[in-house]
N, C-alpha and C positions, 0 to 999 in steps of 0.2 A: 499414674499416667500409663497410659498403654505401650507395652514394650514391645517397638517394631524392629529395633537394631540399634546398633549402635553409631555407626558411620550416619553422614545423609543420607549416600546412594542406597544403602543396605534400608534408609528408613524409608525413603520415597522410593522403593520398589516392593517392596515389606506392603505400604499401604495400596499401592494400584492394585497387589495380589487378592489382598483382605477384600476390596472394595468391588470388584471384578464378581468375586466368589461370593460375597454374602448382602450387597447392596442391592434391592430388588430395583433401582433405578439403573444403576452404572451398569449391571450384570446383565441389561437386554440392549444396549449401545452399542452402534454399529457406527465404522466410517463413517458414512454418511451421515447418521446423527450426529454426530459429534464435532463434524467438518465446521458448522457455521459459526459453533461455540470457540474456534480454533481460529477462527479470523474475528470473530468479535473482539476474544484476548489482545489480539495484535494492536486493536487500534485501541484501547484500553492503555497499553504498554506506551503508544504515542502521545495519548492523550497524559498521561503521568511525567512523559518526558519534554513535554512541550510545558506543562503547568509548573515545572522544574519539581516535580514532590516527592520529595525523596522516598519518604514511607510508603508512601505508594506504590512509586514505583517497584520497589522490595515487594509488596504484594503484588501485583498485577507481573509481575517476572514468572513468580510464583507457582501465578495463574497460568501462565501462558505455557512454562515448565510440564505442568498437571497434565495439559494438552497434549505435548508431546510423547509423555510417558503412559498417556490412554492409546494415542494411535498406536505406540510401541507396542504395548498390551495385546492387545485385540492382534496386531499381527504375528504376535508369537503364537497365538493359539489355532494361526491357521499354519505354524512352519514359516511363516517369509522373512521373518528377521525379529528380535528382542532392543530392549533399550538398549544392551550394552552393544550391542551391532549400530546403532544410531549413532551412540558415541563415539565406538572405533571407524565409521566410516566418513564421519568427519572431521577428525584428526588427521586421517592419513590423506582425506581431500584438502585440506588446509597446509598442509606439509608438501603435498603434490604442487599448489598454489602459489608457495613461498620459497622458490629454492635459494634466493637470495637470502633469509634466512637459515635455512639448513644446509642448502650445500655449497653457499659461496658464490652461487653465481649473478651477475646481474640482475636487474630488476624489472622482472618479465613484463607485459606487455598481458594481464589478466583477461582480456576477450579473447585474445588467439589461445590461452589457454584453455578456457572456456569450449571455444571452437573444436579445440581438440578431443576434448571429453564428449564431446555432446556428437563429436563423427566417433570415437570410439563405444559409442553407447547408440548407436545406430539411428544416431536422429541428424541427417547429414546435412539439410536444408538451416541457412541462415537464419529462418525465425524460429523456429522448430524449438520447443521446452520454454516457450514466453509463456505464461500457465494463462488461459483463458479466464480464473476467475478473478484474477486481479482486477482492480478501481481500472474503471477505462483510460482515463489519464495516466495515469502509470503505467499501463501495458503498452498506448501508446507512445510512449516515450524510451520503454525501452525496445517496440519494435522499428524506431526512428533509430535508435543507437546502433542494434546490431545491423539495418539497413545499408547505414554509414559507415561502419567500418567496412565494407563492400565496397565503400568507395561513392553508394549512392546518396549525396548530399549536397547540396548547395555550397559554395567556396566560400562564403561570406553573409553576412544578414542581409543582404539585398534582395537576396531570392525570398528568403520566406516572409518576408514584408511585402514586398509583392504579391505573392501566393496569399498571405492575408487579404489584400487589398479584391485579389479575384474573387476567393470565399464569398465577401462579405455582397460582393455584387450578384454571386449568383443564390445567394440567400434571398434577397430581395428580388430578384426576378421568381425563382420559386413561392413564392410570397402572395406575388402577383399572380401564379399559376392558380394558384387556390389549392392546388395536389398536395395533401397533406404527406406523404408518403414523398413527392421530391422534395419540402420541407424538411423533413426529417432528416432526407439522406445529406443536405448541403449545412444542414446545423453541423451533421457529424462531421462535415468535410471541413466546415468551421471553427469547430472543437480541434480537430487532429492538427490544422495548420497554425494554430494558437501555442497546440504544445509543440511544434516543430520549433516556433519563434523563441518559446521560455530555452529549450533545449541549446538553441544554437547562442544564446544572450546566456547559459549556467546555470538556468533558475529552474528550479524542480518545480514543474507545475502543481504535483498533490500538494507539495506542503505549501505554495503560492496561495491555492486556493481555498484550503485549509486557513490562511492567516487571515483570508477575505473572508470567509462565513466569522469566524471571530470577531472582525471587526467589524462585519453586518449587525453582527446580533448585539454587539456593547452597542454600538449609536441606534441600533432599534428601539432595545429597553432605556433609552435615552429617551428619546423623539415620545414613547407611552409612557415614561414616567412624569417627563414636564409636560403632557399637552392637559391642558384645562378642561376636556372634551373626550367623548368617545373619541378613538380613533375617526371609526366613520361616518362620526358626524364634523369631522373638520375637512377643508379643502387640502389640494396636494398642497396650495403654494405654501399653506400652516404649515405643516409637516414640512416641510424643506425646509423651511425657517428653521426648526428643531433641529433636522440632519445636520446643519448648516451649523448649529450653535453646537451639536454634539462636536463634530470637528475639532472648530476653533477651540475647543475644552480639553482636545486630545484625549477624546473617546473610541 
């Protein structure tokens, strides 16, 4: 077996070196190659955690690990920081985080600390380091969160039930506009007052609707496995019969 180190860390730094330097694939990777392969892992890592799999999950961590120690790579070789900077700078930001742990004191109130890092690092505006590439659901939810601790939010579910109920009316006027483009834009207004609703009711819209496509697709392959028939050669009412029997099956 090839001898990288002895430790992990000394092996999985041992190999990004090797890999970097003699790999005619890894050794022309750039940030930005590398970016999408870095959020694919991510939801790979969900997708393990949600299936409960353990060995999996063990790999796809792995996976995800390998990620971070390529972007670490490639930034040492331009001077901006090494893994062991990765390491040590969230260590001392998770210490920073937790003084209730370390130094005894109460137990912070983590957005204002947040807040504080994010004016100490000159990004002074309340939405300001929401990362634009995230799932639109989630960025929206957490630019609803940081809004709200601003104080800008609705006191109760009564407003965003509301604000749904307006959505959904000017969706359908847009509708009637035929303007694909005001369509669009009152879907989104649509979408965002949806996750305003999960937010203020607890409910994490990604993983919500994450549990919905699962449950789409078990009673799908339900409704194509029992139908007698192509799909489209049977009627909706057929196929609803099927939905309808996946249900009651508890599919």
């Amino acid at each position: 077996m090839t001898d990288l180190g002895k430790t992990p860390y000394d092996r999985i730094t041992a190999l990004m070196d090797r890999l970097r330097a003699d790999c005619p694939w890894d050794r022309v990777q750039t940030f930005e190659t590398i970016a999408p392969y870095t959020v694919e892992e991510s939801y790979e890592v969900m997708d393990a955690v949600e299936r409960q799999d353990m060995p999996d999950l063990k790999n796809e961590l792995g996976d995800l690990l390998f990620q971070v120690l390529f972007h670490s790579k490639m930034a040492s070789e331009v001077d901006a920081f090494d893994f062991a900077d990765v390491c040590n700078g969230l260590v001392d930001k998770m210490v920073r985080r937790h003084p209730h742990v370390f130094e005894g004191k109460p137990v912070p109130d983590w957005e204002n600390i947040k807040a504080a890092e994010r004016k100490h690092e000159g990004r002074a505006k309340t939405l300001d380091g929401v990362a634009k590439s995230l799932p639109a659901l989630m960025r929206a939810e957490k630019l609803q969160k940081r809004a709200a601790k601003r104080g800008f939010d609705w006191p109760d579910i009564d407003g965003p039930v509301e604000k749904l109920r307006e959505e959904i009316e000017e969706v359908s006027h847009a509708v009637k506009s035929q303007n694909q483009n005001e369509i669009s834009a009152e879907i989104g207004d649509l979408l965002f007052s949806v996750v305003n609703l999960a937010r203020k009711l607890g409910v994490e819209p990604e993983a919500a609707l994450r549990s919905t496509n699962t449950k789409f697709t078990r009673r799908f392959n339900y409704v194509e496995e029992k139908a007698e028939a192509d799909l489209e050669a049977m009627s909706l009412d057929e196929m609803e019969a099927l939905w309808q029997e996946a249900k009651t099956k508890g599919h």
